[in-house]
FILO-469007 format. One record per residue (C-alpha): residue number from 1; residue in one letter; y, x, z. Coordinates in pm, 1 decimal. Example, Ala and Ser with C-alpha at 12.3 -4.5 7.8 and 13.67 -1.06 7.14 Angstrom:
MITI    i  aa        py        px        pz
MITI    1   a    -450.0    1230.0     780.0
MITI    2   s    -106.0    1367.0     714.0
//
This chain:
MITI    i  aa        py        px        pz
MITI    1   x   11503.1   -7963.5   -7950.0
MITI    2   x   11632.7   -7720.9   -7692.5
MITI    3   x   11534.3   -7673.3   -7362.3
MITI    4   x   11662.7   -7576.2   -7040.9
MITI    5   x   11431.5   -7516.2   -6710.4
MITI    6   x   11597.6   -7520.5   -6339.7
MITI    7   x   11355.4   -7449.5   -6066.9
MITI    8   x   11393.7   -7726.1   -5820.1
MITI    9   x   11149.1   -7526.7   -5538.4
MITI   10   x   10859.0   -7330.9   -5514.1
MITI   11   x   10650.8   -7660.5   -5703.1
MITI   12   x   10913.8   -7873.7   -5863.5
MITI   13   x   11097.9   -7832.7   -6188.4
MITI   14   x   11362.4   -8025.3   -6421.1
MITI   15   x   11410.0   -7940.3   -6773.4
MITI   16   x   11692.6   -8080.1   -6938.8
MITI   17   x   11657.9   -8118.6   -7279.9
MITI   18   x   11880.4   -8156.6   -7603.5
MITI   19   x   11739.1   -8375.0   -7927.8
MITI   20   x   11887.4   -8313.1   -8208.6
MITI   21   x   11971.8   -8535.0   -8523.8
MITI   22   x   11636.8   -8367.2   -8683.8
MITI   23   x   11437.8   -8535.1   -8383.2
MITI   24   x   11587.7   -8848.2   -8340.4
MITI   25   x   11560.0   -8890.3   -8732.8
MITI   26   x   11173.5   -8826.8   -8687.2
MITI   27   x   11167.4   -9104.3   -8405.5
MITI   28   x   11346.9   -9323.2   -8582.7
MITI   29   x   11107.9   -9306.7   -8905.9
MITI   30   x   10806.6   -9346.1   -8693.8
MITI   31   x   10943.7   -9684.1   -8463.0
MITI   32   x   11088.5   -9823.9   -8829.2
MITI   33   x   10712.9   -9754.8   -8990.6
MITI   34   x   10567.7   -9947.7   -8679.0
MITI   35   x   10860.9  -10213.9   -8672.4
MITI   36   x   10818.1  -10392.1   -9068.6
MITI   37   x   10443.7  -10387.4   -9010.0
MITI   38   x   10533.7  -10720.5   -8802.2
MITI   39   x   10821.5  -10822.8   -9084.8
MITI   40   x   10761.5  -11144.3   -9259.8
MITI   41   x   10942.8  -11210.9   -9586.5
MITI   42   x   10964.8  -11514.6   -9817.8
MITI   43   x   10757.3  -11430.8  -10082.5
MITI   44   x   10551.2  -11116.9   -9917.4
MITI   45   x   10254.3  -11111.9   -9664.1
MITI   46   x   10336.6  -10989.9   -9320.7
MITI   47   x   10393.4  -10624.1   -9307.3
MITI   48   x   10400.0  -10586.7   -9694.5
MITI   49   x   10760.0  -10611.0   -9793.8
MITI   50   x   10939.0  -10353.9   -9924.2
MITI   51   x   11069.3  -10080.6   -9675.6
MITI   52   x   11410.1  -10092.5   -9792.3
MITI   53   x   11408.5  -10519.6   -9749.2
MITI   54   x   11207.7  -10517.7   -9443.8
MITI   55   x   11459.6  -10287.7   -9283.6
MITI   56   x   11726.5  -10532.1   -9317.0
MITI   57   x   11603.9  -10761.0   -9126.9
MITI   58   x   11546.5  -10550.3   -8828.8
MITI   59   x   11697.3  -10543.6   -8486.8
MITI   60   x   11963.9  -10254.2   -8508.9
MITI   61   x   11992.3  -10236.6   -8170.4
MITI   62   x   11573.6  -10278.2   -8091.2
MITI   63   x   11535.6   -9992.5   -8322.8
MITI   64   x   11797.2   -9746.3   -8165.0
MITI   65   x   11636.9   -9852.0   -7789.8
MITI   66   x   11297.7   -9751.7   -7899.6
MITI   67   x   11425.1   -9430.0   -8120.3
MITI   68   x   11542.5   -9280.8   -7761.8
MITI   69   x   11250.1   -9434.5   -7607.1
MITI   70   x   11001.6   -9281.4   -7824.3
MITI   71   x   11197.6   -8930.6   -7856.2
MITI   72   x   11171.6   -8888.6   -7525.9
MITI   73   x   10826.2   -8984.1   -7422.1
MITI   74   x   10677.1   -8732.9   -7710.0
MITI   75   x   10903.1   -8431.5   -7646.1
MITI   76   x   10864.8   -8474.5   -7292.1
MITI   77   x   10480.5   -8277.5   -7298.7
MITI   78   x   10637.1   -7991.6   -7550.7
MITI   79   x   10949.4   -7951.9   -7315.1
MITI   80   x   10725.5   -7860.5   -7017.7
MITI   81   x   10491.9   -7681.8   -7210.6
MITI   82   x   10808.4   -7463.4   -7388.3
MITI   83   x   10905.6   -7426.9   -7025.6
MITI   84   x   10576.2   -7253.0   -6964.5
MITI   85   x   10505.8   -7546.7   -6680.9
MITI   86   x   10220.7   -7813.5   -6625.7
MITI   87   x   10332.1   -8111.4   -6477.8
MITI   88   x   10104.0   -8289.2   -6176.7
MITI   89   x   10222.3   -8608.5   -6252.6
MITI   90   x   10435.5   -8801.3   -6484.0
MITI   91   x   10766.6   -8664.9   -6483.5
MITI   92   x   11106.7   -8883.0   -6392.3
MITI   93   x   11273.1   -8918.0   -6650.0
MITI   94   x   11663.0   -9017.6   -6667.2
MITI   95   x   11835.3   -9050.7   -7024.8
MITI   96   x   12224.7   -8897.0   -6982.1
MITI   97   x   12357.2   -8928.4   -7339.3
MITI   98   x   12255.4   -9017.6   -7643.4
MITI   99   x   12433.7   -9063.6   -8001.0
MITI  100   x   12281.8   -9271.3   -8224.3
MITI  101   x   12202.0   -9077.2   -8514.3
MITI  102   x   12339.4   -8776.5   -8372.1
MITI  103   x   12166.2   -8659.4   -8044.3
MITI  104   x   12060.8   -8741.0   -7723.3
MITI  105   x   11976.4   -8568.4   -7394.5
MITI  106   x   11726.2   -8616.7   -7151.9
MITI  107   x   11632.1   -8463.9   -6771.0
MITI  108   x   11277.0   -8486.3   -6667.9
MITI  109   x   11163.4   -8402.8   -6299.9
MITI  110   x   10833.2   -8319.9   -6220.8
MITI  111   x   10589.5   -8135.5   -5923.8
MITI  112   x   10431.3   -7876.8   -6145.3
MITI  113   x   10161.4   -7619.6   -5978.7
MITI  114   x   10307.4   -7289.1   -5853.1
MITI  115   x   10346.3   -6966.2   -5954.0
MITI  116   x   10028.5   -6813.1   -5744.6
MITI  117   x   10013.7   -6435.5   -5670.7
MITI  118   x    9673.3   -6334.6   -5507.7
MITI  119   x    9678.8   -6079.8   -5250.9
MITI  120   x    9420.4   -5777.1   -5245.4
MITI  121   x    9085.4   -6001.0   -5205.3
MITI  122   x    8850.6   -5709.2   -5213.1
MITI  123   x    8998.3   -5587.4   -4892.2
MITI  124   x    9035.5   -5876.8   -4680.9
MITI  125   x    8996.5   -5749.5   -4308.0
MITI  126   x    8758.7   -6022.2   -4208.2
MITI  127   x    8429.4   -5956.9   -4003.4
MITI  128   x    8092.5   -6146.6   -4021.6
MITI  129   x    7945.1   -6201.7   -3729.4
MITI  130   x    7604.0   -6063.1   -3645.0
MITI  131   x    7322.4   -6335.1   -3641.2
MITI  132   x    7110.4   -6328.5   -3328.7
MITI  133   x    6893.3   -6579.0   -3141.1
MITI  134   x    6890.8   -6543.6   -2760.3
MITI  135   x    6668.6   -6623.9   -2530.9
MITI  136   x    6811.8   -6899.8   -2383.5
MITI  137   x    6867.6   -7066.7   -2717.7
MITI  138   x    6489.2   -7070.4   -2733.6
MITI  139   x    6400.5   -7185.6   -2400.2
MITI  140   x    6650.4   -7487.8   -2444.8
MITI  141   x    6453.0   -7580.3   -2732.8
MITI  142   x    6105.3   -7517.1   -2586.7
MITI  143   x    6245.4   -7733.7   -2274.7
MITI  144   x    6361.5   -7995.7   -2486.6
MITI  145   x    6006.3   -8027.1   -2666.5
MITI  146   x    5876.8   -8002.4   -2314.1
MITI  147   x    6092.0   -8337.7   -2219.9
MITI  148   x    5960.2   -8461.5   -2528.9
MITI  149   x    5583.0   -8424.9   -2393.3
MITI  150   x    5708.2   -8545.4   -2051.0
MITI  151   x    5513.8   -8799.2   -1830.2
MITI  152   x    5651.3   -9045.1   -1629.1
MITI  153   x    5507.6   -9167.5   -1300.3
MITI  154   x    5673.3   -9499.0   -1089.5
MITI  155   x    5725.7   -9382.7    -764.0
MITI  156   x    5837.0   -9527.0    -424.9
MITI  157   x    6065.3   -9303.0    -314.9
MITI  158   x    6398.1   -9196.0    -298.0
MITI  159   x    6559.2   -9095.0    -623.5
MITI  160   x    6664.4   -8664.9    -712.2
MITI  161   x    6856.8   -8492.5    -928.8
MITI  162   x    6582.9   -8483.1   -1211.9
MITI  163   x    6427.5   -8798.8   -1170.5
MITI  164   x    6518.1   -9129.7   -1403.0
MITI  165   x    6627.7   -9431.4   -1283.6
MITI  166   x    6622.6   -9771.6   -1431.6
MITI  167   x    6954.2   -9960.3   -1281.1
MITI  168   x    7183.1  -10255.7   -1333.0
MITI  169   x    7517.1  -10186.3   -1334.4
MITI  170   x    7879.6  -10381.1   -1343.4
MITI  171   x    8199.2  -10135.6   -1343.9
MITI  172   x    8449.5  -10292.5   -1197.4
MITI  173   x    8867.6  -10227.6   -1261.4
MITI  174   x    9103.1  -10431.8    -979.5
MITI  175   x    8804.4  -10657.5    -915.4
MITI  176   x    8730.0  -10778.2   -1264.5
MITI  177   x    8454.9  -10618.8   -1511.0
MITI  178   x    8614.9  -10363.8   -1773.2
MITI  179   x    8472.6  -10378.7   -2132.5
MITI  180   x    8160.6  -10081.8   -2176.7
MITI  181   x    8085.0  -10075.1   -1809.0
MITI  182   x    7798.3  -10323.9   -1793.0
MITI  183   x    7415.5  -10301.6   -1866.3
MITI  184   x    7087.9  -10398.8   -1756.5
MITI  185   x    6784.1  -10155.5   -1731.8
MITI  186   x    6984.6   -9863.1   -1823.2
MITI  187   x    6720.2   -9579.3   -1833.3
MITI  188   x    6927.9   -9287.7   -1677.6
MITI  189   x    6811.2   -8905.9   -1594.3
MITI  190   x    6984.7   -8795.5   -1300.7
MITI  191   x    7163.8   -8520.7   -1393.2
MITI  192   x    7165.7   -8554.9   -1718.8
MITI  193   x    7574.7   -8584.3   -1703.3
MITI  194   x    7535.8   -8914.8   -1892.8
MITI  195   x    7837.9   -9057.5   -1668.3
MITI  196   x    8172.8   -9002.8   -1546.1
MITI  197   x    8130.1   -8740.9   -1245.6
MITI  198   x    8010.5   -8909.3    -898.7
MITI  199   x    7806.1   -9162.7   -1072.3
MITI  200   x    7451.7   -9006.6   -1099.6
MITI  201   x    7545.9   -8830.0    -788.9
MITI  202   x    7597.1   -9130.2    -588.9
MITI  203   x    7256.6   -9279.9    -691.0
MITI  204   x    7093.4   -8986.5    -504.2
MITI  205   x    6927.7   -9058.2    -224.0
MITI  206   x    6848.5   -9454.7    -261.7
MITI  207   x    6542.0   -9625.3    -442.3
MITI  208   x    6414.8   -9948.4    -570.0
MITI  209   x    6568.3  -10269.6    -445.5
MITI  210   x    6862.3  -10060.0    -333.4
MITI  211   x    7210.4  -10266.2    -400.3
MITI  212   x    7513.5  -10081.4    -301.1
MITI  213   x    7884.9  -10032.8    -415.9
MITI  214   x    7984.8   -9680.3    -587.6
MITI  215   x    8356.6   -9651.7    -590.9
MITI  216   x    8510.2   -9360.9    -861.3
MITI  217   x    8770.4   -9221.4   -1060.4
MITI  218   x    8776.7   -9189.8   -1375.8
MITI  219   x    8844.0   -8857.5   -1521.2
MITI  220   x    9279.7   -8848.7   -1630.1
MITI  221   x    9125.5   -8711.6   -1999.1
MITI  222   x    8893.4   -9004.9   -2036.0
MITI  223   x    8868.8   -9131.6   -2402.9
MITI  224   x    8982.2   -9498.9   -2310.9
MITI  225   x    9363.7   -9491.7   -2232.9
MITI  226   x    9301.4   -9805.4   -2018.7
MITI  227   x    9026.3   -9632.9   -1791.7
MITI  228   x    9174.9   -9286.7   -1749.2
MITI  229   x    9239.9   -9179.4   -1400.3
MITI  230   x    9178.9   -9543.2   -1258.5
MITI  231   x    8965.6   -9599.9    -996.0
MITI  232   x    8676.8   -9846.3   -1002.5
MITI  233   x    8375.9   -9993.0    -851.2
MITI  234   x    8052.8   -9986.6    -950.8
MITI  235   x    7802.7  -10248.0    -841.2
MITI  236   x    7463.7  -10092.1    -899.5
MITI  237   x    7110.3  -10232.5    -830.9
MITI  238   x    6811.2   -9935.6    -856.1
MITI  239   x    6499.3  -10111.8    -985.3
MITI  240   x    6290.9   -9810.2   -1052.7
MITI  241   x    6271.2   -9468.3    -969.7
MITI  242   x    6042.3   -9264.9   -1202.8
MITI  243   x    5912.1   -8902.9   -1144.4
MITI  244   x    5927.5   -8705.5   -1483.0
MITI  245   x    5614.9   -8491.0   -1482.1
MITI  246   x    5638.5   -8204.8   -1732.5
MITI  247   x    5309.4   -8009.0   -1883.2
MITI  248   x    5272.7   -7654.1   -1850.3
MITI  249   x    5405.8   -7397.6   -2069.5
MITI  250   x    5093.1   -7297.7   -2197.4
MITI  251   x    4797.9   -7216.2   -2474.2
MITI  252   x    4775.5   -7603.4   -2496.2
MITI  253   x    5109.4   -7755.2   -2520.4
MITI  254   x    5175.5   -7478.5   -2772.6
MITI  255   x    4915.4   -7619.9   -2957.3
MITI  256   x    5052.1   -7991.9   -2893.6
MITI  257   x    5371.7   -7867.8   -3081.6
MITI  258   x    5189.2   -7760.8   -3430.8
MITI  259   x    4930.7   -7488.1   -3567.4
MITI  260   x    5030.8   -7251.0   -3302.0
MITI  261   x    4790.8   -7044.8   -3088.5
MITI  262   x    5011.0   -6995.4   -2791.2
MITI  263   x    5349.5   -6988.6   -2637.3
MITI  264   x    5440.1   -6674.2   -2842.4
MITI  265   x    5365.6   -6794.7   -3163.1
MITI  266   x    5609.0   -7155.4   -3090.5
MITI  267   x    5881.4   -6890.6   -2940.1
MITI  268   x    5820.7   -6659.9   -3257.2
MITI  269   x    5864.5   -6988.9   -3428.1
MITI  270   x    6163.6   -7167.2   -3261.0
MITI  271   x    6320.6   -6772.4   -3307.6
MITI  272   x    6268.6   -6801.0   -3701.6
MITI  273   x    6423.1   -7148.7   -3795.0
MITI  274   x    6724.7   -7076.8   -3515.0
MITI  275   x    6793.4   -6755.7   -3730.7
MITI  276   x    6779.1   -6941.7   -4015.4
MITI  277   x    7062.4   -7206.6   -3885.4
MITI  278   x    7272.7   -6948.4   -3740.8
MITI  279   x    7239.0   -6757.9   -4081.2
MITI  280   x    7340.2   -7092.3   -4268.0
MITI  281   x    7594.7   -7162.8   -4027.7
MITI  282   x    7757.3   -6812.2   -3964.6
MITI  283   x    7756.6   -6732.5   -4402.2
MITI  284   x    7953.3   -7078.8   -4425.2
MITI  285   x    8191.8   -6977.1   -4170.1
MITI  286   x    8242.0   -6614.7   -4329.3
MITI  287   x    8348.8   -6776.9   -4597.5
MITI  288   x    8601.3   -7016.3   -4451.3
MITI  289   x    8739.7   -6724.6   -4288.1
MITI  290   x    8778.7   -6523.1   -4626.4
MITI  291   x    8895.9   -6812.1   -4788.8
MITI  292   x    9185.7   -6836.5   -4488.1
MITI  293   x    9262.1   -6449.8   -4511.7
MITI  294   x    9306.2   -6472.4   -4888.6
MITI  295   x    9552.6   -6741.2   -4875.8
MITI  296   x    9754.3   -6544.1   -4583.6
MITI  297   x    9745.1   -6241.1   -4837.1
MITI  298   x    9866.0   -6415.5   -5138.4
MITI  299   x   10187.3   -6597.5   -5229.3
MITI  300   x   10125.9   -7000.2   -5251.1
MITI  301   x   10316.4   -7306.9   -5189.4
MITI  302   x   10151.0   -7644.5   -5159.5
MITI  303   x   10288.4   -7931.4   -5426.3
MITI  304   x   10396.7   -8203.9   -5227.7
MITI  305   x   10173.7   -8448.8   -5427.2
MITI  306   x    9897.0   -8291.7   -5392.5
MITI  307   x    9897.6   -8268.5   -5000.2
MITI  308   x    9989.9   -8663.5   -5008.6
MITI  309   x    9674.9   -8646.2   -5217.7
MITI  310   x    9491.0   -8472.5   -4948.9
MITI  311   x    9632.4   -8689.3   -4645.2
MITI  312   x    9488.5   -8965.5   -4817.9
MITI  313   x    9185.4   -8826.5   -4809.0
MITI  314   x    9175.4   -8743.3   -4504.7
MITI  315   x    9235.7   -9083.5   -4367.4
MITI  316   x    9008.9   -9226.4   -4553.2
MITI  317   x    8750.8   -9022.4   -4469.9
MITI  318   x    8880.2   -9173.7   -4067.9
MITI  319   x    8919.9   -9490.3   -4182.0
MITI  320   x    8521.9   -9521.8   -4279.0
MITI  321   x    8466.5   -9309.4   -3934.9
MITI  322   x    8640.3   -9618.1   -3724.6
MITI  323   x    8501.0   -9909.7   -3935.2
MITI  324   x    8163.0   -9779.9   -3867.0
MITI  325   x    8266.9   -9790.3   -3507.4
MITI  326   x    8378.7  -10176.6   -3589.4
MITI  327   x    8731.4  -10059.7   -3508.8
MITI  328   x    9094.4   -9987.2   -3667.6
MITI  329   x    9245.9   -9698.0   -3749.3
MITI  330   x    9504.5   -9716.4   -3524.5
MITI  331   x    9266.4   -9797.1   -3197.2
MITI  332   x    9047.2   -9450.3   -3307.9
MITI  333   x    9341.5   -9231.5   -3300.4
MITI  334   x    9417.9   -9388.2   -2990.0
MITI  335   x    9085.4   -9332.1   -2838.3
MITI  336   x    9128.0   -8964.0   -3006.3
MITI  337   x    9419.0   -8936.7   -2808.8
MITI  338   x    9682.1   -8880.0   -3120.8
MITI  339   x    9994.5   -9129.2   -3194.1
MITI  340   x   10064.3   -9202.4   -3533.1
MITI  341   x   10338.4   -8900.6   -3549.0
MITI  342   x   10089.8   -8651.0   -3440.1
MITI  343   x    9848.5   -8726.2   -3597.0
MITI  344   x   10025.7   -8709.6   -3949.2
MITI  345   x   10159.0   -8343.0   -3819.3
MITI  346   x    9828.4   -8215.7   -3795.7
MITI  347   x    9687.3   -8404.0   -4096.3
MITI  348   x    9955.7   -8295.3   -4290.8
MITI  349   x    9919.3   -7911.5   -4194.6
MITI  350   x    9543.9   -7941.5   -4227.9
MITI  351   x    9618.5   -8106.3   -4598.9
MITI  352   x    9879.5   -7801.0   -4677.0
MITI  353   x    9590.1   -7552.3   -4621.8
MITI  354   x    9316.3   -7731.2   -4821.4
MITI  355   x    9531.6   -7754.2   -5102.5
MITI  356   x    9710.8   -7379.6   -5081.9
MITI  357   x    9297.4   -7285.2   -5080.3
MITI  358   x    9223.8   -7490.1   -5352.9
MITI  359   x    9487.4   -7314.5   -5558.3
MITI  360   x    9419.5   -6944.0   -5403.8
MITI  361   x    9036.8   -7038.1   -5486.5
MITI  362   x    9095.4   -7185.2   -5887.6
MITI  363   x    9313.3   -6829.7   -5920.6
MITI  364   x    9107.2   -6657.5   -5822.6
MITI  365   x    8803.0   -6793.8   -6041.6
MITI  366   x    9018.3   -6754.2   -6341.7
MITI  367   x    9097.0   -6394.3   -6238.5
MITI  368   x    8699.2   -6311.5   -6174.5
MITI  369   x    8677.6   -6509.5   -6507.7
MITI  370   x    8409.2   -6729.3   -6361.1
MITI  371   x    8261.2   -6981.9   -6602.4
MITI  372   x    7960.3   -7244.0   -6574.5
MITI  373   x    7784.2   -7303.1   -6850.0
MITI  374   x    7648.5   -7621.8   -7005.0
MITI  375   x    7327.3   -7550.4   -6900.5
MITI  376   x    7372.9   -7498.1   -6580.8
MITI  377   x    7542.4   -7793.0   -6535.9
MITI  378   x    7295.3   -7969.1   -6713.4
MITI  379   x    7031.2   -7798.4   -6413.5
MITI  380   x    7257.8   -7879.9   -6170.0
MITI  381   x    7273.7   -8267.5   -6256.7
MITI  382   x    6905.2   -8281.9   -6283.2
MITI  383   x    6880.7   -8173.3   -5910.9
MITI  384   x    7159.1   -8481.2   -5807.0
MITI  385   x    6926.1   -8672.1   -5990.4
MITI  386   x    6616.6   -8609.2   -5830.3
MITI  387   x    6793.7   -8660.2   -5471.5
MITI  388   x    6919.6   -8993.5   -5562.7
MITI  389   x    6690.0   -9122.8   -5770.0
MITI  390   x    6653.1   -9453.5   -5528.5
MITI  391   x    7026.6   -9527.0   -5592.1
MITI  392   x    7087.4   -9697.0   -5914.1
MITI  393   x    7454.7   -9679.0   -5854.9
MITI  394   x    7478.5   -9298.1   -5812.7
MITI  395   x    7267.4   -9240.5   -6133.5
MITI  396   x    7472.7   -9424.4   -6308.2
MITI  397   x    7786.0   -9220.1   -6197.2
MITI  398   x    7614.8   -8897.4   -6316.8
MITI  399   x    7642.0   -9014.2   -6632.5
MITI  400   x    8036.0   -9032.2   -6612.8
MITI  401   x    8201.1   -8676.9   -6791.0
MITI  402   x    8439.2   -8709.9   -6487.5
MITI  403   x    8137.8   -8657.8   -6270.2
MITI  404   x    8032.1   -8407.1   -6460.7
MITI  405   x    8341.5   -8214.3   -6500.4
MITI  406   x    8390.0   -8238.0   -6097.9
MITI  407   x    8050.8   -8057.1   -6098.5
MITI  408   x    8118.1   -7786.2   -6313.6
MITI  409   x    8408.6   -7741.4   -6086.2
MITI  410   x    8229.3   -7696.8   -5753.4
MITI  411   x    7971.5   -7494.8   -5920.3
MITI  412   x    8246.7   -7268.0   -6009.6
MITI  413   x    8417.0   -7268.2   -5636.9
MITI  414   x    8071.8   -7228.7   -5531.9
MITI  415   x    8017.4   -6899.9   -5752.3
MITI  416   x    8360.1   -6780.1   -5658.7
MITI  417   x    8294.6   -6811.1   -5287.4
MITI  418   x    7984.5   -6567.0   -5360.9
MITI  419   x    8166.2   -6338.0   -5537.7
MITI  420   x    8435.7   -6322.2   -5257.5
MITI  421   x    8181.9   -6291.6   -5043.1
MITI  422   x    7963.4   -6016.5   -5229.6
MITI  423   x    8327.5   -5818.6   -5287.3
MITI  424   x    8393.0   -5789.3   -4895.7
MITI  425   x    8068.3   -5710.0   -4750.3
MITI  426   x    8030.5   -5400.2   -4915.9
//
């Protein structure tokens, strides 16, 4: 067999290869062996005549189709692997001569993964960000358990920016109700930004029993093609206006919130678990951002299968995101403002970079010579266990070796990330 490689692009190869009488002899042997075990002869069981009579009877031109058949699809594996190259998928295959007897040659196609050179990863020029809490971050929080703790007194009076409202509302759109613009006792905290602009604005100044018209325009952005920059009408009824009352920021809603003595204990509090989510938050992000200045550093092209792969994925992944919105596809890119067009462009480029830092990221384990052992996948399995242990289904796909193998291999991104990590924060 002899083998010639021509490098389609960056991730596609075609080897055309030359069998020679020696290999097409083997394949022959091998289909005639399998052939007279279905013979049957006058006088013999089926399969047990003798080769040489058993032969006779077969098709001549059944056994040269399956000689080239089979001497092709077992040399095609050894041709690529000669060729130094690993196929992602079966390879196309075209047959452009063949001799019977003689010889026969083949071309095989194929995306194969690319030749990868990493760039200087212990010296990637990328900057973690300091993690700080400021002191508006806590008070948000402390005001948002202070909502939480909130009273609410009916009042009669007319309604301000702070106080909620319980209204009845129809939108209106050229005089006829537009789908999402209707409800009844619709809680509402003015100035809360709930609605389009003008709406909690125009309740201002009127109170229960009040019945009036609000005409607006909807923002030219707005989500809803349909609604965006039209003008409407709303017919709006107040039924309630409710004073929020909130306590005191003191010794004893501090102690409402949990075993704190005061209000510097819950701020010392709120301080520590925001740290810890910014910490979470900003090490994650260092590592994206690594992961992105590695790839820019280092030489890799993205196999065209594998980013169909990845777009696949990633509509998927949209396509549970609208059903669970009880809509199609099409109607949430729609709402999301894409068209089909641009929204393949950007799926596509976002697909091209998962998969060039998939490769970048597999490289580079193999260069830090990263391995996980069987125990602590094992450990690791255990854990998955524990955290679905009320899902029969899921336990039973931790028991698949392609589950298992797909752990092994995120516990080895996982340990590369930390090297990368440990490597550039020196």
């Amino acid at each position: 067999m002899k083998v010639k490689t021509k490098q389609l692009s960056d991730t596609r190869v075609k080897v055309t290869v030359t069998l020679e009488k020696s290999d097409l002899d083997r394949a022959e042997d091998k289909v005639v062996e399998r052939l007279i075990k279905e013979v049957r002869l006058e006088g013999f069981r089926k399969g047990k005549a003798p080769r040489e009579l058993a032969e006779r009877v077969l098709d001549k031109n059944q056994v040269m189709q399956e000689t080239v058949d089979y001497a092709v699809r077992t040399t095609v594996p050894s041709a690529f692997s000669e060729a130094s190259k690993n196929p992602l998928v079966i390879p196309k295959v075209e047959v452009t001569k063949f001799v019977p007897g003689e010889s026969a040659e083949y071309t095989a196609e194929a995306d194969v993964l690319p030749e990868i050179k990493l760039g200087d990863y212990k010296k990637l020029k990328v900057k973690k960000p300091e993690i700080k809490v400021e002191e508006k971050d806590i008070d948000e929080i402390v005001e948002n358990i202070r909502k939480a703790y909130s009273e609410k007194k009916v009042m009669k009076k007319k309604a301000e920016m702070g106080d909620e409202v319980i209204i009845d509302f129809v939108g209106k759109k050229d005089g006829e109700p537009f789908k999402g613009g209707t409800a009844k006792d619709y809680a509402l905290t003015l100035g809360s930004h709930s609605f389009i602009p003008g709406f909690e604005e125009g309740i201002v100044g009127h109170e229960s029993g009040d019945k009036f018209d609000l005409p607006l325009t909807f923002p030219k952005d707005y989500g809803e093609k349909t609604l965006a920059g039209a003008k409407v009408v709303f017919e709006v009824l107040v039924k309630q206006v409710n004073v929020i009352e909130l306590p005191k920021l003191d010794s004893d809603f501090a102690k409402k919130c949990g075993p704190f003595k005061d209000m510097k204990e819950l701020r010392a509090d709120i301080e520590k678990n925001l740290r810890g989510q910014n910490e979470y938050r900003i090490n994650n992000q260092f590592k994206d951002d690594l992961v992105e200045a590695l790839v820019k550093v280092s030489t890799v092209s993205a196999p065209e299968i594998l980013v169909e792969d990845q777009m696949r994925l990633i509509r998927a992944d949209l396509e549970r995101n609208a059903a669970s919105q009880k809509i199609n596809f099409e109607k949430l890119l729609e709402a999301s403002g894409y068209t089909k067009e641009s929204w393949e462009k950007e799926a596509k480029d976002l697909a091209e970079h998962r998969v060039k830092a998939s490769l970048v990221l597999q490289t580079l384990a193999g260069e830090l010579k990263i391995k996980i052992d069987d125990e602590e996948v094992s450990a690791k399995i255990s854990e998955l266990r524990d955290v679905y242990k009320k899902s029969p289904e899921a336990l039973k796909n931790l028991k698949d070796p392609r589950v298992k193998m797909d752990v092994r291999n995120r516990m080895a991104i996982e340990k590369t990330l930390d090297t990368l990590v440990e490597l550039n924060s020196k």
